[in-house]
C-alpha positions as CSV (number, residue, x, y, z in Angstrom):
1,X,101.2,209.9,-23.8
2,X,102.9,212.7,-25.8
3,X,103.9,213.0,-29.3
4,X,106.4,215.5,-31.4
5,X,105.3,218.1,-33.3
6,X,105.7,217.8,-37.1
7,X,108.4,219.4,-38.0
8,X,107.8,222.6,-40.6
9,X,109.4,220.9,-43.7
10,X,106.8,218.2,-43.0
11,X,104.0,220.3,-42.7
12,X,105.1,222.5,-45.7
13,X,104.9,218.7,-47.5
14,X,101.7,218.2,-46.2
15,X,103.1,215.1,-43.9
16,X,102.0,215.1,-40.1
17,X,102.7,213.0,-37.2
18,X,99.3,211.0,-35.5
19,X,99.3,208.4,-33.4
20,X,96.6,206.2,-35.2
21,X,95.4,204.7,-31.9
22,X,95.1,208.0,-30.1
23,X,93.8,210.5,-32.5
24,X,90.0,209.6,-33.5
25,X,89.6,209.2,-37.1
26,X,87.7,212.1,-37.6
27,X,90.9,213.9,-36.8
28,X,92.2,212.5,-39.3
29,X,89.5,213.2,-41.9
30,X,89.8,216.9,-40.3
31,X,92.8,217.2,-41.5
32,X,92.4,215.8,-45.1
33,X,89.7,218.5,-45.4
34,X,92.6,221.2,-44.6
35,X,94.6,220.0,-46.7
36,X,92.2,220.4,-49.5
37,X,93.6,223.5,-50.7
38,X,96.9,222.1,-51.3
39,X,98.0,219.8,-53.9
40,X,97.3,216.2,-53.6
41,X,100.4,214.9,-51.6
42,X,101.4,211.7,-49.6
43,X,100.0,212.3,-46.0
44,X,102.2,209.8,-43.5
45,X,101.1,209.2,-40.0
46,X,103.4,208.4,-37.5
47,X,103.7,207.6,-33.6
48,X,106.1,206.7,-30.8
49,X,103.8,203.6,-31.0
50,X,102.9,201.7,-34.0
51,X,104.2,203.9,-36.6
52,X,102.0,203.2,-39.9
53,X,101.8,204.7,-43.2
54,X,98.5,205.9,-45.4
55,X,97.9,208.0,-48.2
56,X,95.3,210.3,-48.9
57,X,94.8,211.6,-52.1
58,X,93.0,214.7,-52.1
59,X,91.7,216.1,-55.0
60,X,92.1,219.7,-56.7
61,X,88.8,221.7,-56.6
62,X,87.8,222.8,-60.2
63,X,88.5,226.6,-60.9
64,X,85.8,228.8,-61.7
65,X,87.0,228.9,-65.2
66,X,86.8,224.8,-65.6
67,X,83.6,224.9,-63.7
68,X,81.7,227.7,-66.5
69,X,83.3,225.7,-69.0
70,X,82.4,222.7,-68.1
71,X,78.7,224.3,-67.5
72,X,79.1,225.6,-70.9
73,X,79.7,222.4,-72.5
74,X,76.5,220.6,-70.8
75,X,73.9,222.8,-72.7
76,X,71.9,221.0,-75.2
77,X,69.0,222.6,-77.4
78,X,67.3,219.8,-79.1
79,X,65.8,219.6,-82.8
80,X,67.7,223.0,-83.4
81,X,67.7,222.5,-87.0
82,X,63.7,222.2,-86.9
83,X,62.5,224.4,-84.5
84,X,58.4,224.6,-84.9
85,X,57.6,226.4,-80.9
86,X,58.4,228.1,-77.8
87,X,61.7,226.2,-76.5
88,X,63.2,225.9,-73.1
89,X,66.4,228.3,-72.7
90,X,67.8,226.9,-69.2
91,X,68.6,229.6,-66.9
92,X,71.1,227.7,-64.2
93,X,73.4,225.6,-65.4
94,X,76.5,223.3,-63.6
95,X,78.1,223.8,-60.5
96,X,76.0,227.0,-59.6
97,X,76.5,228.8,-62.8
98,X,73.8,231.4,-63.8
99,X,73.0,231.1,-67.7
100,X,71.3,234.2,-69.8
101,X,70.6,234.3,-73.5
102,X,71.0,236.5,-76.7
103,X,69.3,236.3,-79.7
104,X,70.0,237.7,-82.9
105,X,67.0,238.3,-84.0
106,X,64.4,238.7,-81.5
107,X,61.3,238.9,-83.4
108,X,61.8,235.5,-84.3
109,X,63.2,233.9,-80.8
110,X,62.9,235.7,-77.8
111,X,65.9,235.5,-75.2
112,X,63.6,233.6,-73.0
113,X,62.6,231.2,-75.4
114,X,59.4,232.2,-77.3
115,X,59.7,231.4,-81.1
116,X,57.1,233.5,-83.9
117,X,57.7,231.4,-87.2
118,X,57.4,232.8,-90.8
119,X,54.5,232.7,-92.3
120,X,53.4,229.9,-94.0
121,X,55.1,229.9,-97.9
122,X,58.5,231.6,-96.4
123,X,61.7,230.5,-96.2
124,X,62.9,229.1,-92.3
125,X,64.6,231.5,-90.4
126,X,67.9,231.3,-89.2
127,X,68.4,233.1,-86.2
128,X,71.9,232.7,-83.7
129,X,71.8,232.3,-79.7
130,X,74.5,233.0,-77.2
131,X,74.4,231.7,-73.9
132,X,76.4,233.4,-71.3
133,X,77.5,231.0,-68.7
134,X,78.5,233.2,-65.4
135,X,80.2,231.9,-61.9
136,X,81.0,235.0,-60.0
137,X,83.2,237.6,-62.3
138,X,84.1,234.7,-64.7
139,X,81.7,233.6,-67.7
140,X,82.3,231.9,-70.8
141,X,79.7,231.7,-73.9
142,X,78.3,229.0,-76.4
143,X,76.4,229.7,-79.7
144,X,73.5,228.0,-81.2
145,X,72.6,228.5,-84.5
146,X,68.6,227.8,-84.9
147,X,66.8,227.2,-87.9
148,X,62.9,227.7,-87.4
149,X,60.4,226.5,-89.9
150,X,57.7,228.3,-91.6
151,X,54.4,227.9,-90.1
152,X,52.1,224.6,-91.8
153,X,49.4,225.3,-94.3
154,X,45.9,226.0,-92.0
155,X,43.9,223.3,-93.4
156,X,40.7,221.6,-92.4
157,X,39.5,218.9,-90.1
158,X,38.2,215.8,-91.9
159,X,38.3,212.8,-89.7
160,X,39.5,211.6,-86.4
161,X,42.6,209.7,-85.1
162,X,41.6,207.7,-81.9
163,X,43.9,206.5,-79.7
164,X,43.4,203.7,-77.1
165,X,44.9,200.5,-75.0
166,X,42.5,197.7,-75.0
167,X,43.3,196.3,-71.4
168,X,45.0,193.9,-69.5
169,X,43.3,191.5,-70.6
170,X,45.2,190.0,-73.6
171,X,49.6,190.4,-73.5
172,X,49.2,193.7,-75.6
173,X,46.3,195.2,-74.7
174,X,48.8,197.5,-72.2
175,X,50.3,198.9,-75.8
176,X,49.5,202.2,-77.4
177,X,47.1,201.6,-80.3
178,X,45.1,203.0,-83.0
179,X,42.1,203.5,-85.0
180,X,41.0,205.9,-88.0
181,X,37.1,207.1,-88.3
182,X,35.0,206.2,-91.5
183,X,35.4,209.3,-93.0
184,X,34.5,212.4,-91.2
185,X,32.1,210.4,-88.3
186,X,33.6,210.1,-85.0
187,X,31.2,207.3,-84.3
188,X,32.1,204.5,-87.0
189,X,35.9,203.4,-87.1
190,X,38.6,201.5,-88.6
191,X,41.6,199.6,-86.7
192,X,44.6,200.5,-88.2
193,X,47.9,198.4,-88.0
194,X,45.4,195.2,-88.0
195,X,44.6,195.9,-84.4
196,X,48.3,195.3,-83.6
197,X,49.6,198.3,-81.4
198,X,50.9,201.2,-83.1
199,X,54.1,201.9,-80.4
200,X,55.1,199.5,-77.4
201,X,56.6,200.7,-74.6
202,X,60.3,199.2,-73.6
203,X,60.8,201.8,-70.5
204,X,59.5,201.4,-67.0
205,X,56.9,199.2,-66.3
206,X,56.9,198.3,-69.9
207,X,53.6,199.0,-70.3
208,X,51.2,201.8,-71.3
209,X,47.7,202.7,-70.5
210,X,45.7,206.1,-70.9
211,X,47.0,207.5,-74.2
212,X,47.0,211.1,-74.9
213,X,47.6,212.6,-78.3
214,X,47.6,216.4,-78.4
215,X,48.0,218.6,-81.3
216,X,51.0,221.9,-81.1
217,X,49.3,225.5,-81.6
218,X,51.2,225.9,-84.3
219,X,49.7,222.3,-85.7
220,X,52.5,220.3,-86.8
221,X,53.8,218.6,-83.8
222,X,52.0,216.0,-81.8
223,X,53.1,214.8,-78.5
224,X,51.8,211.4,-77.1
225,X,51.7,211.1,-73.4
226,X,50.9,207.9,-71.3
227,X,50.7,206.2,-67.9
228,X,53.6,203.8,-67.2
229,X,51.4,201.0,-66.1
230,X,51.4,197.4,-66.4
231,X,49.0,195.5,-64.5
232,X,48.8,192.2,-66.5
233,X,50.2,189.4,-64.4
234,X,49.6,190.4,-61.2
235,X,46.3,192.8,-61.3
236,X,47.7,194.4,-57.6
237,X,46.1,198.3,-58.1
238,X,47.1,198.3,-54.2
239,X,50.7,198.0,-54.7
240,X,50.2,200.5,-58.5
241,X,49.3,203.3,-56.1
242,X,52.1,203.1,-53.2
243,X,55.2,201.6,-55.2
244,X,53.8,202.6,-58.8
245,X,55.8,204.7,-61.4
246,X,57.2,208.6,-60.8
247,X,57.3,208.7,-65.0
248,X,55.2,209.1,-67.8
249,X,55.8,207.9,-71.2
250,X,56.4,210.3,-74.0
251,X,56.3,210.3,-78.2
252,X,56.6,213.1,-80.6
253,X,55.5,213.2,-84.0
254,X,54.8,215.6,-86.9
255,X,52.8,213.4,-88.9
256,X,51.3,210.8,-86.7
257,X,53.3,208.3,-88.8
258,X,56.8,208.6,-87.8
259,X,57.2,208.7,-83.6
260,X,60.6,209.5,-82.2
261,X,62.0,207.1,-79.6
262,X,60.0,206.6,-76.6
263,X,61.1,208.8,-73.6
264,X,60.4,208.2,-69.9
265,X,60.3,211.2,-68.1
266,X,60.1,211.6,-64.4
267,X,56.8,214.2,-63.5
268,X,55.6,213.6,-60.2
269,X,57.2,214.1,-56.8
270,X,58.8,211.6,-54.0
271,X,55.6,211.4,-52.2
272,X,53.5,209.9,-55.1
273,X,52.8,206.8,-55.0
274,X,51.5,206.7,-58.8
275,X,51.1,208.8,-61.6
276,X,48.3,208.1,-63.7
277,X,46.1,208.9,-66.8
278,X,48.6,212.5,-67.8
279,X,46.9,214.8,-70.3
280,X,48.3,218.2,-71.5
281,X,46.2,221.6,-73.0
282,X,48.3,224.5,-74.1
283,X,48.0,227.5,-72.3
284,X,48.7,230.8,-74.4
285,X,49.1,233.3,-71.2
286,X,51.7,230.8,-70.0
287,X,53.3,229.6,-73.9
288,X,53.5,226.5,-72.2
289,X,51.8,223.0,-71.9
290,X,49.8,222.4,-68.8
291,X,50.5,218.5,-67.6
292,X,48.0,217.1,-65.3
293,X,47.8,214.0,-63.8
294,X,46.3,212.1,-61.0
295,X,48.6,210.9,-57.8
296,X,47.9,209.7,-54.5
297,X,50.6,211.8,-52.0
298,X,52.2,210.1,-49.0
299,X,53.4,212.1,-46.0
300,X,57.3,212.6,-46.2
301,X,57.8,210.9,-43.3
302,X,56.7,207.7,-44.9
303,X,59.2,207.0,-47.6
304,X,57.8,203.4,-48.3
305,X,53.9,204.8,-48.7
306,X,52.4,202.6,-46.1
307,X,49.6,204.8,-45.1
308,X,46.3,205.7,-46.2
309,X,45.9,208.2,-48.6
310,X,44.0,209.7,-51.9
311,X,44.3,210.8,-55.1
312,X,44.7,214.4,-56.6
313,X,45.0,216.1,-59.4
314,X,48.2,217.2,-60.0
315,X,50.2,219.7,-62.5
316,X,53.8,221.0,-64.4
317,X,54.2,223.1,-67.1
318,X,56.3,222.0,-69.6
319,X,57.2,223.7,-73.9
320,X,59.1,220.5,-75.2
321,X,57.6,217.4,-72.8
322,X,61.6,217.0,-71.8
323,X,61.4,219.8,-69.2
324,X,58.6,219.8,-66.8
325,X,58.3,222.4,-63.8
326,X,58.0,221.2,-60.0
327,X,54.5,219.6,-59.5
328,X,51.7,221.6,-57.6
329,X,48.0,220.2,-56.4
330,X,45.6,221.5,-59.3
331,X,42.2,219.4,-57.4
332,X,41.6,218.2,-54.2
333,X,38.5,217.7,-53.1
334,X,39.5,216.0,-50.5
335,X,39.1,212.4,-51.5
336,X,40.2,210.6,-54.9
337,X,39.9,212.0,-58.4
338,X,41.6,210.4,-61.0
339,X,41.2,210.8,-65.3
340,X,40.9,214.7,-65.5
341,X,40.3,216.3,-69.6
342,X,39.7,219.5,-70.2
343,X,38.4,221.5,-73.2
344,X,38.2,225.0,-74.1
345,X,34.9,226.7,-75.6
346,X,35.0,230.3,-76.5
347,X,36.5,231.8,-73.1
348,X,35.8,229.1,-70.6
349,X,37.5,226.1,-69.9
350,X,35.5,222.8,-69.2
351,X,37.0,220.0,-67.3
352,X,35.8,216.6,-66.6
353,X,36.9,214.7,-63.6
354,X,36.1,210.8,-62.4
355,X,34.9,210.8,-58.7
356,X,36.8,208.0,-57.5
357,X,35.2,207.1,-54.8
358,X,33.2,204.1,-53.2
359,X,29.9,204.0,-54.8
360,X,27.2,204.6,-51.5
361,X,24.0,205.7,-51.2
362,X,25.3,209.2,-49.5
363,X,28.0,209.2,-52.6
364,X,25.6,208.0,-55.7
365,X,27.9,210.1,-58.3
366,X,30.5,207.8,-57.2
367,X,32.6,206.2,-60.4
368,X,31.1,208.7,-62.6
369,X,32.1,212.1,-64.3
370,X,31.9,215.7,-62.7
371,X,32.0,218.9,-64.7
372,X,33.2,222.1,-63.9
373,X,34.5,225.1,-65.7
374,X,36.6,228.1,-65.5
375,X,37.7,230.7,-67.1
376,X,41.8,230.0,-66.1
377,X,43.1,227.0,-66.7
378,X,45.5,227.0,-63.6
379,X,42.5,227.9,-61.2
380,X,42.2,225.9,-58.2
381,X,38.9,226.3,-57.6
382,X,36.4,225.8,-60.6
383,X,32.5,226.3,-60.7
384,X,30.3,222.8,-60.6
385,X,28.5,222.4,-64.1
386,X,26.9,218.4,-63.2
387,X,27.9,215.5,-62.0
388,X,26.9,211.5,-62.5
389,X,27.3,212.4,-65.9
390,X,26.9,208.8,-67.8
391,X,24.5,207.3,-65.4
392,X,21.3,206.4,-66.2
393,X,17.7,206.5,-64.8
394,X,14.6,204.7,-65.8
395,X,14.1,206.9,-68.9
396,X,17.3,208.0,-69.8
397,X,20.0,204.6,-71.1
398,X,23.4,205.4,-69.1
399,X,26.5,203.1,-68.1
400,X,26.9,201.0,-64.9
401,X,30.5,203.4,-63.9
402,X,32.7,205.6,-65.9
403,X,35.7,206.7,-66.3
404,X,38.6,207.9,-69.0
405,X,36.3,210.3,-70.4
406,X,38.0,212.0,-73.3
407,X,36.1,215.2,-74.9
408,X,36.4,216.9,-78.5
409,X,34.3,218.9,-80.6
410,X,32.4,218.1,-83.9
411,X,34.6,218.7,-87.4
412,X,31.3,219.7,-89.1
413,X,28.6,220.8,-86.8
414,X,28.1,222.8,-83.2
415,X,28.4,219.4,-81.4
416,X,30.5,217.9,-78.6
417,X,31.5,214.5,-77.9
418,X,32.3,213.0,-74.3
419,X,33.7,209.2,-74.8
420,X,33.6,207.7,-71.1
421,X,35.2,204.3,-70.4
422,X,32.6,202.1,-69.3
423,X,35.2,199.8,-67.0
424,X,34.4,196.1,-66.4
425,X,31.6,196.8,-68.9
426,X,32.1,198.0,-72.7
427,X,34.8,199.8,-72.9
428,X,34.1,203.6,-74.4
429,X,30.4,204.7,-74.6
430,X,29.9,208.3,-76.8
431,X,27.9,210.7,-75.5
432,X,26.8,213.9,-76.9
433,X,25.7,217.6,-76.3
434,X,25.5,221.1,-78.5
435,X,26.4,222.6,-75.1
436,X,29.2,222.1,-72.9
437,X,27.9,225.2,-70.2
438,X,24.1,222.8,-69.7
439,X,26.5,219.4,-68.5
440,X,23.5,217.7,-70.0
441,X,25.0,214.4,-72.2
442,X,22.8,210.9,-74.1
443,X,24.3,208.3,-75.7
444,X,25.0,208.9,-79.4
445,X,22.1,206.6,-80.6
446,X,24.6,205.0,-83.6
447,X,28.0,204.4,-82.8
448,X,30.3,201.2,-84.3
449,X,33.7,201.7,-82.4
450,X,36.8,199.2,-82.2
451,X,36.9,196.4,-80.3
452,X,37.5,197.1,-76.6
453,X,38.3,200.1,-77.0
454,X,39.8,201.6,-73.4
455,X,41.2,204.8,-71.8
456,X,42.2,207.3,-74.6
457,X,42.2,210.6,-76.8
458,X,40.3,211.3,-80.2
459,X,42.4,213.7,-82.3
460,X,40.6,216.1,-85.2
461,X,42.9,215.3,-88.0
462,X,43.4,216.9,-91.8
463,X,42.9,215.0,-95.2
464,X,46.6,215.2,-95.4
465,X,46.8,213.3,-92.0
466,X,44.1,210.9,-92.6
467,X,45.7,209.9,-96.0
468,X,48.6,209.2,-94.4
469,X,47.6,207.1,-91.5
470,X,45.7,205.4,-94.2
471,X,49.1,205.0,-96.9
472,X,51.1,203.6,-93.7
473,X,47.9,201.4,-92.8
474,X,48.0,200.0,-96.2
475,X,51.2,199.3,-96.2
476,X,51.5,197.2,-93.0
477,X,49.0,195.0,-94.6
């Protein structure tokens, strides 16, 4: 079989002659591609045989101008009229673009994103970036005007804000709530919001376990982070680890009043299976937060998470808990450890770890805390302080398993505390030291906490603060 060549008018329109039962239809598609670079046109097919008619419309590729333009357009700086630390200046933007930054005054907001707020009793700053948005030889630019707040007033710890979930238990024990301590005693506390949960997750799994508050070096931001977990209702942790959540659940407050919306924010790779218990510690090398949290990672080349596996320890870096870095292994032992917190004394770092696995007798510090330290935050391989911390012996009173431990330091004396969840059991049990570097810990002899009191942070708070969380406690009433 033979066919005429198209003629050249019809091939200067863009219109061929195929045969649509000889020619394969990826000759066809062939030729759509080449005729990419002309305008979209009506492409007719045609044979001795069975003569038919189609039309491909074939679209006109953006020029680099649209393309920076539109790049240009997509940038977003958040809270710019309240900026209160280091913020993320995107370097690559849409369609391959490269993005760099100008500040006009740089002693206030570096070009790559570092803020240095006036001192406390000044006026906010006002300080002008320009993006440049580059494809090639063409660029285009976009200005953001900043305003960034004077630092807060340094002002004393005198009391403690504990947040908690309270199980699966009851239908919101999977919620976020909280309690305030009897004046300045971590051990004696007060529900607040009449045990009702403070915030309620509506993203995800629509529930929240784990809840971590952490304070902004600066002091007047507060970022709550939190496992997207809900387990009531069908109590399958199998099915949490393979099929669980990629996200974590975010709030940010400068009060601990008012909370923004809730925002559910993708962390952990493809290959997790869960992402569990996430906790943050500013890092002042980096100027970033360190995010950790525990996952169990499948091999890529099973996508549905079939096989057997463990959990680690995992990280991002992140300056506004809307950007995170990709994830990297922080521990791996080599089997599963879940529920890591870390606190920093002097120049060493102190992190406390559950051992997740099977309680043997060639394992004994199974379901209980390990310690170690370092002296970088980032380290992958930190020195061994103790482990079976919480378990006791026929002299010392301990807890049957642990886990959740959450560690902070004493407002008023040289004193640290270590709450560990005491799962199936009590709930958090306090336990004490006046030094972090022995990994010796006892059971605070007094303690009242809330009831059920599960997984969860305890945040030094100001007068200021507790008077607040008081007012708004008050007024819920």
């Amino acid at each position: 079989m033979s066919h005429s060549p198209p003629t050249a008018r019809a091939a200067r329109a863009g219109r061929a002659v195929l045969a649509d039962r000889a020619v394969p239809t990826l000759l066809i598609c062939l030729l759509a591609s080449l005729l990419a670079a002309l305008p979209a046109e009506t492409v007719q097919a045609s044979a001795a045989h069975d003569q038919k008619e189609f039309t491909v419309v074939v679209p006109a590729g953006l020029t680099a101008r649209e393309k920076v333009t539109q790049a240009a357009d997509a940038l977003e700086l958040r809270n710019t009229d309240d900026i209160r630390g280091n913020i993320t200046l995107p370097t690559n933007g849409l369609h391959g673009t490269r993005i760099s930054w100008k500040a006009t005054d740089r002693t206030v907001v570096t070009e790559t994103g570092e803020v240095s707020r006036p001192a406390h009793g000044s006026a906010p700053a006002t300080v002008g970036l320009t993006a440049t948005v580059r494809l090639g030889h063409v660029q285009t630019k976009q200005r953001f005007d900043l305003t960034v707040r004077p630092l807060p007033k340094v002002q004393p710890y005198e009391g403690y804000l504990f947040g908690y979930f309270t199980g699966e238990g009851t239908p919101d024990g999977e919620q976020i709530h909280f309690a305030a301590s009897k004046g300045n005693d971590p051990l004696h506390w007060d529900e607040l919001n009449g045990g009702r949960p403070a915030l309620t997750s509506t993203h995800g799994d629509k529930g929240v376990r784990d809840p971590f508050i952490i304070r902004s070096p600066e002091g007047d931001t507060f970022y709550l982070i939190a496992t997207d977990l809900r387990i009531r209702g069908n109590g399958d942790w199998d099915a949490a680890q393979r099929t669980g959540s990629k996200h974590i659940e975010v709030w940010e407050s400068t009060d601990l009043v008012h909370w923004s919306d809730q925002r559910h924010v993708r962390i952990a790779p493809d290959t997790a299976g869960n992402t569990w218990a996430p906790e943050a510690y500013y890092d002042d090398a980096l100027g970033s937060y360190v995010v950790f949290w525990a996952s169990k990672l499948y091999d890529e080349a099973d996508p549905g998470h079939t096989g057997d596996t463990y959990n680690r320890m995992m990280y991002a870096t992140t300056r506004d808990f809307r950007t995170f870095t990709e994830p990297k292994v922080w521990k791996d032992p080599g089997y599963s450890v879940i529920d890591s917190t870390v606190i920093k004394h002097e120049d060493t770092y102190y992190r406390f770890t559950k051992d997740e696995r099977n309680n043997t007798s060639s394992t004994p510090c199974s379901k209980f805390i390990l310690a170690e330290r370092s002296t970088q935050l980032l380290d992958e391989n930190w020195d061994f302080v103790a482990d079976c911390i919480g378990k006791g012996n026929a002299t010392t009173p301990g807890i049957s398993r642990g886990e959740g431990p959450t560690v902070f330091k004493s407002n008023t004396e040289e004193k640290w505390y270590l709450f560990i969840d005491e799962f199936g059991g009590r709930g958090y049990v306090p336990f004490e030291t006046t030094d972090l570097a022995s990994g010796t810990w006892t059971i605070s002899p007094d303690y009242a906490l809330v009831p059920s009191p599960r997984h969860g942070t305890v945040l030094p708070i100001t007068r200021t603060e507790m008077d607040a969380l008081r007012a708004q406690d008050k007024a819920s009433d």
